[in-house]
C-alpha positions as CSV (number, residue, x, y, z in Angstrom):
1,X,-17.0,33.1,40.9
2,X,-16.6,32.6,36.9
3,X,-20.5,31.8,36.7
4,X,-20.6,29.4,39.6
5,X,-24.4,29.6,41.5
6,X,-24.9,31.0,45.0
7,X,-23.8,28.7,47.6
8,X,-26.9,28.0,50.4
9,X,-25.1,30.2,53.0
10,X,-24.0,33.1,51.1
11,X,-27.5,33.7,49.7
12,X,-28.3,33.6,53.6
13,X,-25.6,35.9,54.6
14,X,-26.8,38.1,51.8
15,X,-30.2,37.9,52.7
16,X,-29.6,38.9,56.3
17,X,-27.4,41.5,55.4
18,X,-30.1,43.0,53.0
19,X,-33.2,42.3,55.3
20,X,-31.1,44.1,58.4
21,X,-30.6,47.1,56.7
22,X,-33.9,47.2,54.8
23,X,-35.5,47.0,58.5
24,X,-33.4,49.8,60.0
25,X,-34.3,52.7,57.0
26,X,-37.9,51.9,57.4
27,X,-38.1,52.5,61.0
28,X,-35.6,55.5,60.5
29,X,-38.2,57.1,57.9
30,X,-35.3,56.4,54.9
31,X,-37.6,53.9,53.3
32,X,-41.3,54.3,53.5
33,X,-42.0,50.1,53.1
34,X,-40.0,47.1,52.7
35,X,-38.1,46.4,49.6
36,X,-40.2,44.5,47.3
37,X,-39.2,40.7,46.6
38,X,-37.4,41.5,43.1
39,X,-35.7,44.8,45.4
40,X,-34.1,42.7,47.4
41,X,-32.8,40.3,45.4
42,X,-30.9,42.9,43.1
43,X,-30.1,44.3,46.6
44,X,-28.3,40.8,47.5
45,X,-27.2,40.1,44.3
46,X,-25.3,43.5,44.8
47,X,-23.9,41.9,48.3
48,X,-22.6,38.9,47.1
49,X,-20.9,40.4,43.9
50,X,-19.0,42.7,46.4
51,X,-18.4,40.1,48.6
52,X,-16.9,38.3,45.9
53,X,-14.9,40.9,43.8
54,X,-16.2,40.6,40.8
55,X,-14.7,42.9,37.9
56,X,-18.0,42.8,35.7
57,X,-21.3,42.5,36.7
58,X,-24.1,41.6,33.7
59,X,-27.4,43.6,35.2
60,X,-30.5,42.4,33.0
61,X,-33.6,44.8,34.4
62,X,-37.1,43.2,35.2
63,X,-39.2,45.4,33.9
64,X,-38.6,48.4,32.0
65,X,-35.8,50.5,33.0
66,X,-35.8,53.5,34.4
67,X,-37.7,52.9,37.3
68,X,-36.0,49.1,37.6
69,X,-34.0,48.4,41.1
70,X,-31.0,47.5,38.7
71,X,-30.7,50.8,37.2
72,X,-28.9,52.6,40.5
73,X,-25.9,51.5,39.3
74,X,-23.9,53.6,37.1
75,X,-23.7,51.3,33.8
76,X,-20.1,51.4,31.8
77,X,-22.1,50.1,28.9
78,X,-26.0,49.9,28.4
79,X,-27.4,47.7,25.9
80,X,-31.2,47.9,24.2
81,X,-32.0,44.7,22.9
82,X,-35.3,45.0,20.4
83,X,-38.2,46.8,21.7
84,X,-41.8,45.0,21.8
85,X,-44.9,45.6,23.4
86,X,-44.7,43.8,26.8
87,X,-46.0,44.8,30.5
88,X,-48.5,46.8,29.2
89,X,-50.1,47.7,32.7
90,X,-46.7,49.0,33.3
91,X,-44.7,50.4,30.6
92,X,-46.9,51.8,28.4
93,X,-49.7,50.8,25.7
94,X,-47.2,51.8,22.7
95,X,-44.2,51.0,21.8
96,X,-42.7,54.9,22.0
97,X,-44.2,54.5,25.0
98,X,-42.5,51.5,26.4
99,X,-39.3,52.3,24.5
100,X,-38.9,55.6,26.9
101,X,-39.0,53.2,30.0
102,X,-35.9,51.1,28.1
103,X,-34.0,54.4,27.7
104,X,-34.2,54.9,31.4
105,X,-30.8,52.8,31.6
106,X,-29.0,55.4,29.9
107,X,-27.2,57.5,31.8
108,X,-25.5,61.2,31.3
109,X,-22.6,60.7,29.6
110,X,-23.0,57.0,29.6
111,X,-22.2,54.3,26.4
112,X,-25.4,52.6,24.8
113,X,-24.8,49.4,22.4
114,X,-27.4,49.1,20.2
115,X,-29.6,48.4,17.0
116,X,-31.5,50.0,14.1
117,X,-35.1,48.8,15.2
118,X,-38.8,50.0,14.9
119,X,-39.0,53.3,14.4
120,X,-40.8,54.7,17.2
121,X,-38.2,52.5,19.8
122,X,-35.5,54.6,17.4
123,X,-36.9,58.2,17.5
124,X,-37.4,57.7,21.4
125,X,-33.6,56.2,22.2
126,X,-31.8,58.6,19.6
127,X,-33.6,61.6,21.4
128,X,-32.8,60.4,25.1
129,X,-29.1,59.7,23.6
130,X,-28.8,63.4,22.3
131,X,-30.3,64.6,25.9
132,X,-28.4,63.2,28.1
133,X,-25.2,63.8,26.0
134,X,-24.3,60.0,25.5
135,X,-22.8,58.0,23.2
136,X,-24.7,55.5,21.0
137,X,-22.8,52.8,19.1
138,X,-24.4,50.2,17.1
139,X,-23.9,46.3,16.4
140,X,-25.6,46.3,13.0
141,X,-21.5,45.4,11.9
142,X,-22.4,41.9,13.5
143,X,-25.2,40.7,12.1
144,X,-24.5,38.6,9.2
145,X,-25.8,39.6,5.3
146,X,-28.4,36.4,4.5
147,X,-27.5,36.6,1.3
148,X,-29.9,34.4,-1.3
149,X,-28.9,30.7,-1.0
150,X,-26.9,30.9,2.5
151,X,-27.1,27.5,4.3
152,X,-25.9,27.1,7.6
153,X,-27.9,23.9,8.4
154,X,-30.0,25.8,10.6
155,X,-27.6,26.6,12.7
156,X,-26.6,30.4,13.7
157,X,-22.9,29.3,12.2
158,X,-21.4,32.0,10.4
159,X,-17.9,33.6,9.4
160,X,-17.4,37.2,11.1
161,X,-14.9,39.7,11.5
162,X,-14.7,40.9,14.8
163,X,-11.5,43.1,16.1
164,X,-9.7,42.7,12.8
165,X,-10.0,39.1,13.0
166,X,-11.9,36.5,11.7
167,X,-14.2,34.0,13.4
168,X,-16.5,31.6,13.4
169,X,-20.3,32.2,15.0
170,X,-21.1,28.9,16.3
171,X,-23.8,29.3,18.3
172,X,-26.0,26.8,20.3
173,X,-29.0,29.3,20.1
174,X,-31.8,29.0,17.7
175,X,-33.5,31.5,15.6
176,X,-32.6,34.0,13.2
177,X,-33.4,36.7,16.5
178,X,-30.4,35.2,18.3
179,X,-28.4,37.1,15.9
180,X,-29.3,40.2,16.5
181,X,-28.5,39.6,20.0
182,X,-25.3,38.1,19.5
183,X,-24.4,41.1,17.5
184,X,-25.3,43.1,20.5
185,X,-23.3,40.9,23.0
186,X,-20.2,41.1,20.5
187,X,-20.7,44.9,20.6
188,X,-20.7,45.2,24.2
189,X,-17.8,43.0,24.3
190,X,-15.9,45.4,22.1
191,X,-16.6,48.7,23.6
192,X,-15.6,46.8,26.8
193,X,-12.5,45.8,25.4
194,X,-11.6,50.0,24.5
195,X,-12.6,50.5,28.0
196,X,-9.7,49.0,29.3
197,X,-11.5,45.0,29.7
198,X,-8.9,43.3,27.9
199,X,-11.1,41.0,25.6
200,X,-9.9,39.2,22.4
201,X,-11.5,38.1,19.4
202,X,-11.0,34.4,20.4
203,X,-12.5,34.7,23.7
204,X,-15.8,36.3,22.1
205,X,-15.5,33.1,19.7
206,X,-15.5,30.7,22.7
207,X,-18.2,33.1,24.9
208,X,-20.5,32.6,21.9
209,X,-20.0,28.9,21.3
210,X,-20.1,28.2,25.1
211,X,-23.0,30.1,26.1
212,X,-26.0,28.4,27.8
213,X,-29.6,29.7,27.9
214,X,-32.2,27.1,29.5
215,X,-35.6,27.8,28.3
216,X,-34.8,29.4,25.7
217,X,-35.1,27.3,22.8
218,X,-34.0,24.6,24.7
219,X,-34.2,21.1,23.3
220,X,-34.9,17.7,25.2
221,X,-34.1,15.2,22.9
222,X,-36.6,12.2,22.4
223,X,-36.2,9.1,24.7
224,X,-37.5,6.3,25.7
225,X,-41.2,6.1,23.3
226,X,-41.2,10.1,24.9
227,X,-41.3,12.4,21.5
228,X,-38.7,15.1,21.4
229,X,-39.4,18.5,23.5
230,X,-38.9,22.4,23.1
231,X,-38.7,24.6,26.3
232,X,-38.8,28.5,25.1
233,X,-40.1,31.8,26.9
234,X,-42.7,33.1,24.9
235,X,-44.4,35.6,26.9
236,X,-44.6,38.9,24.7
237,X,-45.9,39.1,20.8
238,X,-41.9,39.6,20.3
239,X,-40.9,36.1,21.5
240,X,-43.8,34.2,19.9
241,X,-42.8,35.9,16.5
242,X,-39.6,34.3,17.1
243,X,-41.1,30.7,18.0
244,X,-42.7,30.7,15.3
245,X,-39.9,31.2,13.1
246,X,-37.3,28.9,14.6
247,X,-40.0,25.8,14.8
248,X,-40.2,26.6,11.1
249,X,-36.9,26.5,10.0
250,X,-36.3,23.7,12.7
251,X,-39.2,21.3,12.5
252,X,-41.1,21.4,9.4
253,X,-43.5,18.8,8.5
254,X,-43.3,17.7,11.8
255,X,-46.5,17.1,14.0
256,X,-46.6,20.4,16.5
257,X,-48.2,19.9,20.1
258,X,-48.2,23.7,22.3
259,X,-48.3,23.0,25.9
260,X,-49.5,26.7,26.6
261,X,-49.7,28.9,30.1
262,X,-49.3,32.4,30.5
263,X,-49.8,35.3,33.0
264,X,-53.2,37.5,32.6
265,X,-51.1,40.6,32.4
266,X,-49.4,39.8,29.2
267,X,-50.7,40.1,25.8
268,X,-52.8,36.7,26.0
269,X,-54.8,37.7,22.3
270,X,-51.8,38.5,20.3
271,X,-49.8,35.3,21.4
272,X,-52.4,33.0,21.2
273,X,-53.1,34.5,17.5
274,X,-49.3,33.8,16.5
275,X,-48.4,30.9,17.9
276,X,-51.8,28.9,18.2
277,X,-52.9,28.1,14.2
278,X,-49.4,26.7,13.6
279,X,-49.9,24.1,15.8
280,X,-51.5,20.7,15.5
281,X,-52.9,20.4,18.6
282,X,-52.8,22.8,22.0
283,X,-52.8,21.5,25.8
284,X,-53.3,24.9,27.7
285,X,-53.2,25.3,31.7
286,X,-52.7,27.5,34.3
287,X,-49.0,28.7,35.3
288,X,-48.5,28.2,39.4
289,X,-48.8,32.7,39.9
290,X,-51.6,34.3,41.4
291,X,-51.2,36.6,38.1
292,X,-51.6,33.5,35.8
293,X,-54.3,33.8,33.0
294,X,-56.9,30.8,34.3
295,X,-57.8,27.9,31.4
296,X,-61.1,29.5,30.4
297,X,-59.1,32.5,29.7
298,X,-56.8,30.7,27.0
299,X,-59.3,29.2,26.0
300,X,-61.6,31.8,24.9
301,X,-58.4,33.8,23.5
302,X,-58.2,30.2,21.9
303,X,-61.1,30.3,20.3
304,X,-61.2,33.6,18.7
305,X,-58.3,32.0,16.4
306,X,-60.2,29.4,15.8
307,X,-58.2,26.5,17.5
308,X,-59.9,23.8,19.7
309,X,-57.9,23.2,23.0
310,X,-57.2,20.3,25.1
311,X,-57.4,21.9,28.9
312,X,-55.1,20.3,31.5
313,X,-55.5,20.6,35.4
314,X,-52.0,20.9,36.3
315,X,-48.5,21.4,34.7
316,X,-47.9,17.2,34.8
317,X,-51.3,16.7,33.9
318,X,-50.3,18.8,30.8
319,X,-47.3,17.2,29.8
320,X,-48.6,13.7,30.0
321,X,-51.6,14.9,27.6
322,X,-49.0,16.6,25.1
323,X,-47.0,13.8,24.8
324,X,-50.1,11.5,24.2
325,X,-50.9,13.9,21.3
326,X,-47.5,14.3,20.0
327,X,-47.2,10.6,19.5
328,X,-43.6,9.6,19.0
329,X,-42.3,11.0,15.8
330,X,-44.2,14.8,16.8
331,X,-42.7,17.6,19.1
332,X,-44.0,18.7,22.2
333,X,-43.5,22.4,22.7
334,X,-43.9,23.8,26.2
335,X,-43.8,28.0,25.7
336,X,-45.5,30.7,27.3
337,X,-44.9,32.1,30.6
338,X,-41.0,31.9,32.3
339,X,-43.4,30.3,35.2
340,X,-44.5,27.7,33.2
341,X,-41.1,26.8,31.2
342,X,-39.5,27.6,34.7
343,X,-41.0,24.9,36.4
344,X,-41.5,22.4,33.3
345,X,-38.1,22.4,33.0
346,X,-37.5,21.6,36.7
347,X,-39.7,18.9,36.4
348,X,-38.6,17.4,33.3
349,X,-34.8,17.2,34.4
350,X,-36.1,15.2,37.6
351,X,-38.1,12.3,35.9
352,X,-37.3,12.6,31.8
C-alpha cells in the first residue's frame, strides 16, 4: 500500500463485506442497529488493511476515545496529542472532563507517548496510566529549546538528536504547535523502533521532511491577479490559538481576509473571539452539514467581538467575495470547519 488511496473496487469489496455482516448481527440480535456511517468506515478500513497486509496501521479516533469505533483494537503505542475543549455535547464541558475520554485509548498494560500539558489533561492521564498499570513515556526530549534570538526563517527547521544521532527537523508544517506534535510522532517512532519496528534516525528525518497534511496550514500560492490563500482546520479554541500564531509569524503586515464556517456544535464564541479581531475583513457562510452553524449565527457571535462581517450565500459565493477584499497583495484565509476547508480545497484544486 505504502500510502497509496483506496482503489474504487476495494472500497466496494470492503463495503459489502462490512454491510453483509453488519446486516446478519442485527437480525441475529448481536447488534441492536446498524453501524453508524463513521462505524463502518473504521470497520472497512479494518478490511482493507487485512486484505492488504499491512504491518502498521496509524488509527486517529473521531471523537474522544474510549467510546471511539477505533479503539477495539489493542494499540502497541497510544499517543495523546494536547488536550482542548472540543465536542462539548459529547466529551465533556471541562477539560478533566474531556481528557478522561482521551485516556480511553489506553489500554492495561499498554505504551502511551505523550506530553507535559495542562494540568487537569495531566492529573487525569497520569491517574488512568497508574490504573491500568501502563507505561507512559514522554516526547518533551523532542521539542526544541527556543532559546532568545533563534531564527529559523519561520520555518520548523531545527537540529535534533534523535537515536544517538543527529538530524535535521525540516518540516513543511507551520506553527510553533507542529512541534509539539512532531516531537510526539518522533516518540512514537522510537518506542516503535524498541518494539521490534526497525526504524532509523534517517528515515524519521525523511518521514518528517516528506510528510503531507492538506488543510492544515496549507498554502495556495498567488496566481494569476488571485492573492495568495491559507487552507487550515480551525474548529476548536485549540486550533484557532494556533492560526493565530502561525499567520503571525507568517504574514505580518499583511492585509488578512477570514473566509469563516463552522458547525453549531463547536465552540462558535470562543473561535470567533480569537481569530475574528485579527483580521481585516471576515466573509462568513454556512458549511454544506445539517450541523453547520447558519450565517446569522456567526454573525451574531461576530458581533459580540465587535467585527462587521460580509455574509456569503454559498462556499463560491465566499471565495469570490474574499478575494475581492483581499485585493492582490492581501491573504485570503479559509479556516473553520474540516467541511468547509474540506470542500474549499476540493474546489480550489479544480478551477485555481
Amino acid at each position: 500500500m505504502d500510502g497509496a488511496e483506496i482503489g474504487d473496487a476495494s472500497f466496494v469489496n470492503a463495503y459489502e463485506s462490512v454491510e453483509s455482516r453488519a446486516a446478519v448481527l442485527v437480525s441475529e440480535g448481536k447488534l441492536p442497529w446498524h453501524p453508524s456511517f463513521f462505524e463502518m468506515l473504521t470497520a472497512m478500513a479494518f478490511v482493507h488493511f487485512a486484505a492488504a497486509g499491512i504491518e502498521i496501521a496509524v488509527l486517529e479516533v473521531g471523537m474522544g476515545g474510549r467510546l471511539d469505533a477505533t479503539n477495539v483494537v489493542e494499540p502497541v503505542v497510544s499517543v495523546i496529542t494536547d488536550i482542548d475543549l472540543d465536542h462539548q455535547k459529547f466529551l465533556g464541558n471541562t477539560i478533566a472532563e474531556i481528557a478522561a475520554e482521551k485516556a480511553g485509548i489506553i489500554h492495561e498494560g499498554g505504551l502511551l507517548v505523550t506530553l507535559p500539558q495542562h494540568p487537569q489533561a495531566n492529573d487525569v492521564i497520569g491517574r488512568v496510566v497508574m490504573e491500568r498499570k501502563a507505561r507512559a513515556v514522554s516526547g518533551s526530549q523532542y521539542v526544541p529549546s527556543l532559546t532568545p534570538g533563534a531564527d529559523w526563517g519561520g520555518k520548523n527547521r531545527y537540529p535534533l538528536q534523535v537515536m544517538g544521532k543527529d538530524i535535521v527537523v525540516d518540516s513543511p508544517l507551520v506553527g510553533r504547535h507542529q512541534m509539539r506534535n512532531i516531537a510526539l510522532a518522533i516518540g512514537a517512532a522510537e518506542q516503535l523502533n524498541g518494539l521490534g519496528v526497525a526504524t532509523s534516525a534517517e528515515q524519521i528525518e525523511r518521514g518528517i521532511r516528506e510528510t503531507r497534511w492538506p488543510g492544515r496550514f496549507q498554502v495556495i500560492p498567488a496566481a494569476d491577479g488571485r492573492p495568495e490563500m491559507v487552507l487550515d482546520v480551525a474548529h476548536n479554541p485549540a486550533g484557532a490559538w494556533a492560526l493565530r500564531s502561525a499567520l503571525s509569524e507568517r504574514y505580518e503586515g499583511r492585509k488578512i481576509t477570514l473566509l469563516f464556517g463552522v458547525l453549531r456544535d463547536k465552540a462558535v464564541e470562543d473561535i470567533t473571539q480569537i481569530l475574528f479581531p485579527t483580521a481585516d475583513h471576515v466573509v462568513v457562510t454556512a458549511v454544506d452539514n445539517p450541523r453547520s452553524a447558519s450565517v446569522e449565527e456567526i454573525a451574531e457571535a461576530a458581533a459580540r467581538t465587535g467585527t462587521e462581517v460580509v455574509r456569503a450565500a454559498s462556499l463560491a459565493d465566499g471565495i469570490e467575495k474574499a478575494r475581492k477584499l483581499a485585493g492582490n497583495d492581501g491573504v485570503v484565509v479559509v479556516t473553520g470547519s474540516i467541511y468547509l476547508v474540506g470542500a474549499a480545497l476540493g474546489s480550489l484544486l479544480l478551477r485555481v
